[in-house]
C-alpha positions as CSV (number, residue, x, y, z in Angstrom):
1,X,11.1,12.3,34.9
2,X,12.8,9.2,35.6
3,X,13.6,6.8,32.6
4,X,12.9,3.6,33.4
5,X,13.7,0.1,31.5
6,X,10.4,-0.9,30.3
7,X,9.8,2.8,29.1
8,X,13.0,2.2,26.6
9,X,11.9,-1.3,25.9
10,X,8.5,0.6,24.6
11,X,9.9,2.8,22.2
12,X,12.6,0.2,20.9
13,X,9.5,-2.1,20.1
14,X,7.4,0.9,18.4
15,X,10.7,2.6,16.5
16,X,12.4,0.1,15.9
17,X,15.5,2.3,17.2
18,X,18.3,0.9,19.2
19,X,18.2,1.2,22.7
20,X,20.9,4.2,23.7
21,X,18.9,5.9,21.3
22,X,15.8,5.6,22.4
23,X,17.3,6.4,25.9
24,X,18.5,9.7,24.9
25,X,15.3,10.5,22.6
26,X,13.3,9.4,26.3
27,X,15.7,12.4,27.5
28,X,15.7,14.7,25.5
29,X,11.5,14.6,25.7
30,X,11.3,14.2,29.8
31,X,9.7,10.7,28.8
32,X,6.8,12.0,26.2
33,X,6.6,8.5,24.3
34,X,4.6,10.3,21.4
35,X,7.3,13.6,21.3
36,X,10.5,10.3,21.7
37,X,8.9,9.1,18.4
38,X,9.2,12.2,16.9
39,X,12.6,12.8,18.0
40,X,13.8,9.3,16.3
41,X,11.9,9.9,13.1
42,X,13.3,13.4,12.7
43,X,16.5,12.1,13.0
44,X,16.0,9.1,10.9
45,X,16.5,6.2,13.7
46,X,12.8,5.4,13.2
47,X,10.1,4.6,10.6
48,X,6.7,6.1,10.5
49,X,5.4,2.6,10.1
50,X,6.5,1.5,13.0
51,X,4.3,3.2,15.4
52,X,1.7,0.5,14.6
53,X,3.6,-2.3,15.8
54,X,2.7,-2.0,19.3
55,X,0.9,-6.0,19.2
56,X,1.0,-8.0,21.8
57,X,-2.4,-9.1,23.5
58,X,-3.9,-12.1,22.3
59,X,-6.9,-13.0,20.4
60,X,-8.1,-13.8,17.5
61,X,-10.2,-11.7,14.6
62,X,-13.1,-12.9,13.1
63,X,-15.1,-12.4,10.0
64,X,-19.1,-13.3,9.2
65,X,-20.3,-12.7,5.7
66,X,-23.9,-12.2,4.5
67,X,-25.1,-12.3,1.0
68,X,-21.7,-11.4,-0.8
69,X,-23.0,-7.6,0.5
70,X,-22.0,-7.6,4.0
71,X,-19.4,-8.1,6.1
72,X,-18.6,-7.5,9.8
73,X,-15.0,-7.9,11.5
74,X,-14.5,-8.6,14.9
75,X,-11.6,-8.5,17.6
76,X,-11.6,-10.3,20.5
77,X,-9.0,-10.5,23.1
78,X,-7.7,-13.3,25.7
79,X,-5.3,-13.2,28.1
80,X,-3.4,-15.7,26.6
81,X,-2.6,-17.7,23.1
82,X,-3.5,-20.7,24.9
83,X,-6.8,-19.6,25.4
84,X,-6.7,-18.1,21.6
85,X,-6.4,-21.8,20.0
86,X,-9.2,-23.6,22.6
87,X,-12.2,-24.3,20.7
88,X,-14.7,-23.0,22.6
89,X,-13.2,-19.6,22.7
90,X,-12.9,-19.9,19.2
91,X,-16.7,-20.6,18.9
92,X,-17.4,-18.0,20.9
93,X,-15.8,-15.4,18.9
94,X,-17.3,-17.0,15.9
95,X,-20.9,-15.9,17.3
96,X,-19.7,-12.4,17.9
97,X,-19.0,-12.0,14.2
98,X,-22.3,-13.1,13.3
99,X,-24.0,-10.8,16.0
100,X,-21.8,-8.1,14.7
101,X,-22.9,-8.8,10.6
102,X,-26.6,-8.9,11.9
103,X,-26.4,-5.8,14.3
104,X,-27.3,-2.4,14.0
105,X,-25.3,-1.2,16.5
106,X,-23.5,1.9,15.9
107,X,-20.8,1.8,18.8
108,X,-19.4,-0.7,21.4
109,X,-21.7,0.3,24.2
110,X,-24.6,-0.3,22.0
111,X,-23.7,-3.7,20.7
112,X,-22.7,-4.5,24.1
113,X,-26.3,-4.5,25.2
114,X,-27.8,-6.2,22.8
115,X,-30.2,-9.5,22.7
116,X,-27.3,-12.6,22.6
117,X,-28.0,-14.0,19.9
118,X,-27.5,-17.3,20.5
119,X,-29.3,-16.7,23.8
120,X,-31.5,-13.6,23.6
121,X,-32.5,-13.9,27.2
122,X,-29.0,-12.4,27.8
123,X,-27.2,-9.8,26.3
124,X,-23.9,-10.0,24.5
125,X,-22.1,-8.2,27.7
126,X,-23.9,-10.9,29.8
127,X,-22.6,-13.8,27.7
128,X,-19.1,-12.2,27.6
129,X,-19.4,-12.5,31.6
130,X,-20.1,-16.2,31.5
131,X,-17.8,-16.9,29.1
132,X,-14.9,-15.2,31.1
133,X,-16.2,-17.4,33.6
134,X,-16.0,-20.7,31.9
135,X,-12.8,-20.3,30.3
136,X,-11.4,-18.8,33.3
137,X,-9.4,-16.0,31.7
138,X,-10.0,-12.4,31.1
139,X,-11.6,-12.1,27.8
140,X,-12.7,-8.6,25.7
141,X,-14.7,-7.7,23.2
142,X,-12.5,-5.0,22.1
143,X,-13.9,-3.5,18.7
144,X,-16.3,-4.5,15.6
145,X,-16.8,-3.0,12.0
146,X,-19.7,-3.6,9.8
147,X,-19.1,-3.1,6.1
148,X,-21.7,-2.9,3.7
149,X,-22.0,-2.7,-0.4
150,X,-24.6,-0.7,-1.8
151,X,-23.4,-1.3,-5.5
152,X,-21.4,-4.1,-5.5
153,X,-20.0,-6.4,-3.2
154,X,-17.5,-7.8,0.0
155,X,-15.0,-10.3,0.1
156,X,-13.2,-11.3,3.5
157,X,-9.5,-12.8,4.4
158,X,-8.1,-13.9,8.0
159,X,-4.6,-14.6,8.0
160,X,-2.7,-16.4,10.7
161,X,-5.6,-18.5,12.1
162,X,-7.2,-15.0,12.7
163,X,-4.3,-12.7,13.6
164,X,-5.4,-10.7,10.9
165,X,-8.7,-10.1,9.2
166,X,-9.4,-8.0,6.3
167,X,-13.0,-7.1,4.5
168,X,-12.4,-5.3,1.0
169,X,-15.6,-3.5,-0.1
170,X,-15.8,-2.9,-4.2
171,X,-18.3,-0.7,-6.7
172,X,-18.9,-3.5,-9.5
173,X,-22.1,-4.1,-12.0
174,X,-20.3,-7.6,-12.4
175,X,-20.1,-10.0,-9.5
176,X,-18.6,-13.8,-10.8
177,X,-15.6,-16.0,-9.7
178,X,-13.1,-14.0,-11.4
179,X,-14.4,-10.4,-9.8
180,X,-14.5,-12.3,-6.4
181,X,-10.5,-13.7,-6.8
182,X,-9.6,-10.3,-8.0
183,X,-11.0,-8.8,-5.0
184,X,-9.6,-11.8,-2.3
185,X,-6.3,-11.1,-3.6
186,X,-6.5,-7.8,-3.0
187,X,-7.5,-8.5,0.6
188,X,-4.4,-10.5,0.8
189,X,-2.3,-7.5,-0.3
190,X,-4.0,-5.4,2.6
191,X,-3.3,-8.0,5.1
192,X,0.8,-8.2,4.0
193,X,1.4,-4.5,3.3
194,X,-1.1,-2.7,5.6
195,X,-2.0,0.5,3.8
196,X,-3.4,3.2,5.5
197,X,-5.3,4.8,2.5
198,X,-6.7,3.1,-0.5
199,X,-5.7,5.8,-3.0
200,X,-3.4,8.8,-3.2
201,X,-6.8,11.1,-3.4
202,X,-7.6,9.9,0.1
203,X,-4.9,10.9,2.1
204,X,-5.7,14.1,4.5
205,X,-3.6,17.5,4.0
206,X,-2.7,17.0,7.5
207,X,-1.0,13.7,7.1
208,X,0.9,14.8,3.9
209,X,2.2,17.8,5.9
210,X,3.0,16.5,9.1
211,X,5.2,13.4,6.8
212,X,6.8,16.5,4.7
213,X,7.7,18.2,8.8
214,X,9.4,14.7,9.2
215,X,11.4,14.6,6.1
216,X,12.7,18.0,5.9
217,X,13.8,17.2,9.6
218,X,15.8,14.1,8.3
219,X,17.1,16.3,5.4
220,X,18.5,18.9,7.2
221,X,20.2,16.1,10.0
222,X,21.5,14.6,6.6
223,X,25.5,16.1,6.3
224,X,25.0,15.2,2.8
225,X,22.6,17.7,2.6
226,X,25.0,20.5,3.9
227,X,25.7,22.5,1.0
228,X,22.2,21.6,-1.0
229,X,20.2,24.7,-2.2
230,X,16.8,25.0,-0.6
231,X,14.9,24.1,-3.7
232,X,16.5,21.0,-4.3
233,X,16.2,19.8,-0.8
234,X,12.5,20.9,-1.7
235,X,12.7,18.9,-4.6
236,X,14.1,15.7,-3.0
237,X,11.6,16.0,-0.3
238,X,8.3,16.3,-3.0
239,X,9.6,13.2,-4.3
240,X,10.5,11.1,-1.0
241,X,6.9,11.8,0.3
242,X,5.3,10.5,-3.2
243,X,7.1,7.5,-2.6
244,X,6.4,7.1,0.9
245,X,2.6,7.8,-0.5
246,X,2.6,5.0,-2.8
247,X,3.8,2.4,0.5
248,X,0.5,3.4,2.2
249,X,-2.3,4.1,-0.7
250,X,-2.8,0.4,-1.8
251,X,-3.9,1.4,-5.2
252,X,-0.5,2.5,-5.7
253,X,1.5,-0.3,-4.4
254,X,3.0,-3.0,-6.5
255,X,0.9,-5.9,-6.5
256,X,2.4,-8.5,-4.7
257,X,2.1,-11.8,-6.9
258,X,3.1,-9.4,-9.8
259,X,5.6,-6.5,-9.2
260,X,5.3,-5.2,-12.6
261,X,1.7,-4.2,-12.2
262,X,0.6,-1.9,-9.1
263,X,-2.6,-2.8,-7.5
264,X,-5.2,-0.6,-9.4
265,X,-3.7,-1.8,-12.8
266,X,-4.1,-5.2,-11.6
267,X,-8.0,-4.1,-10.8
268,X,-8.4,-2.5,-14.6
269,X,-7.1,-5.7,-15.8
270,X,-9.4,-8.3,-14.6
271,X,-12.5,-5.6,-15.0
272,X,-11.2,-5.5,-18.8
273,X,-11.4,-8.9,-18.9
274,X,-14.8,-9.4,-17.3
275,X,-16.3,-6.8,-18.8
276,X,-16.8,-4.5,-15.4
277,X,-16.4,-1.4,-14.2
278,X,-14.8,-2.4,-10.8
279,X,-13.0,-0.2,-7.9
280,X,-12.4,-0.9,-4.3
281,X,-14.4,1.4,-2.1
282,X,-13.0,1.0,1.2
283,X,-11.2,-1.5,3.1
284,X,-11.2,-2.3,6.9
285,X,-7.9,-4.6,8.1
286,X,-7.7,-5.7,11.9
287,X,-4.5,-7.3,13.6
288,X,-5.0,-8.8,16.7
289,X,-3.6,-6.3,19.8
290,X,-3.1,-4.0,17.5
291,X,-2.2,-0.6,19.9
292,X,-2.2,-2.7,23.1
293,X,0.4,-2.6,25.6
294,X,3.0,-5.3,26.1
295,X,3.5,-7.0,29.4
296,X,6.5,-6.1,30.7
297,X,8.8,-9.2,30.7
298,X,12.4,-10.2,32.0
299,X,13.6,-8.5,29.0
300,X,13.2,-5.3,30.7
301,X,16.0,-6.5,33.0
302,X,18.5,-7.2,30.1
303,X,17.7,-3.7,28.6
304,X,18.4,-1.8,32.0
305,X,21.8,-3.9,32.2
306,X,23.0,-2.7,28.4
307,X,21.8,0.5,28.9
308,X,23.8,1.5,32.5
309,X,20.3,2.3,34.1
């Protein structure tokens, strides 16, 4: 198929890649963006990371909190960041959250057609509808997620005026000041580092096997590697994909306001010395447009003129 300039602009936004080589990975694929990604990681133009940068659409996420037990994140879109900073919208997203938090709704299409809340004679689709007509842009309710504690508690963090919100859900038999701080500033460290996982135990056999595929793909594209025995290729591989691990399980990254401790000995520190047993459960992070297409801009344009198409 054709390779067009907005395709190459796609996959230089997602890899991270330059552009002639995300043109010949767009060849060498017949224009498969997914198989193009593959191509660039397997020889080592591109980080596995950034596949989730595709963020554009504007928005902003919200976060509504009840009893210290529950928590329910929200993500809703707008055409425009204009339309992301007026008040009203930002009110309006405000009583999503809270409809979320008090819902029982167990998909999108469900919570969709529930009693408004702040107008129960309409439903939250309805009031979506009038809103879209008040503001006069295109709005979505794109997704929600409802946490809830059965042994312990939930602390929230938006970042960014709402680009980012984060709910961090933690086993504890002690819930004070200190055990809440603990737990906000590992919500913090979700929203800066993104982890996909919160511990090593967590991570699927799939996952761990498809990363080794990619860096015995790099490895053998590596000249330095030319002459390397098969076992200690085997054994520099083992050792790159515990690193990569410990980026993406949170409870073994280093914490951020204190490198010399990772996350989870930061947690056994402040349960030591509060007399807890305390562990994060689960955490839930949202990033506004997260996985949304970009418009396609002028800079389309520059890329076709640097690349010769």
């Amino acid at each position: 198929m054709a390779i067009t300039a907005a395709m190459v602009k796609e996959l230089r936004e997602l890899s991270g890649a330059g552009m002639m080589d995300c043109k010949k990975a767009l060849n060498e694929t017949n224009g498969d963006m997914e198989a193009a990604m593959e191509f660039l990681r397997k020889n080592g133009q591109a980080k596995a990371e950034k596949k989730a940068g595709r963020i554009a659409a504007e928005g902003l996420c919200r976060i509504a909190v009840k009893n210290d037990t529950t928590a329910a994140v929200v993500e809703v879109n707008s055409e425009t960041d204009f339309v992301a900073k007026n008040e009203n919208f930002q009110e309006f997203v405000a009583a999503v959250a809270q409809q979320a938090v008090d819902s029982d709704a167990a998909d999108m299409d469900a919570f969709m057609a529930e009693p408004w809340n702040v107008d129960t004679s309409k439903t939250v689709k309805e009031a979506l509808v009038e809103k879209i007509a008040t503001i006069g842009e295109n709005l979505n309710i794109r997704r929600f997620e409802k946490v809830t504690a059965e042994h312990g508690c939930v602390v929230s963090y938006t970042h960014g005026g709402g680009r980012i919100g984060v709910i961090v859900e933690a086993d504890t038999d002690v819930v004070n000041d200190a055990v809440k701080e603990c737990l906000s500033n590992v919500a913090m460290q979700v929203a800066a580092l993104s982890p996909k996982y919160v511990a090593t135990t967590d991570v699927p056999e799939d996952y761990k096997e498809h990363e080794k595929e990619i860096l015995m793909a790099q490895a053998q594209n590596d000249p330095k590697n030319a002459n390397k025995p098969a076992n200690i290729i085997e054994k520099m591989i083992t050792g790159r994909l515990a690193k990569e691990l410990k980026e993406v399980c949170l409870l073994e990254q280093a914490y951020v306001k204190d490198g010399d401790l990772t996350v989870a000995k930061y947690i056994e520190q402040v349960a030591k010395e509060n007399g807890a047993k305390l562990s994060v459960k689960k955490f839930v992070r949202f990033e506004t447009g997260e996985g949304l297409e970009k418009k396609v801009d002028d800079f389309a344009a520059e890329v076709a003129a640097q690349a010769g198409m």
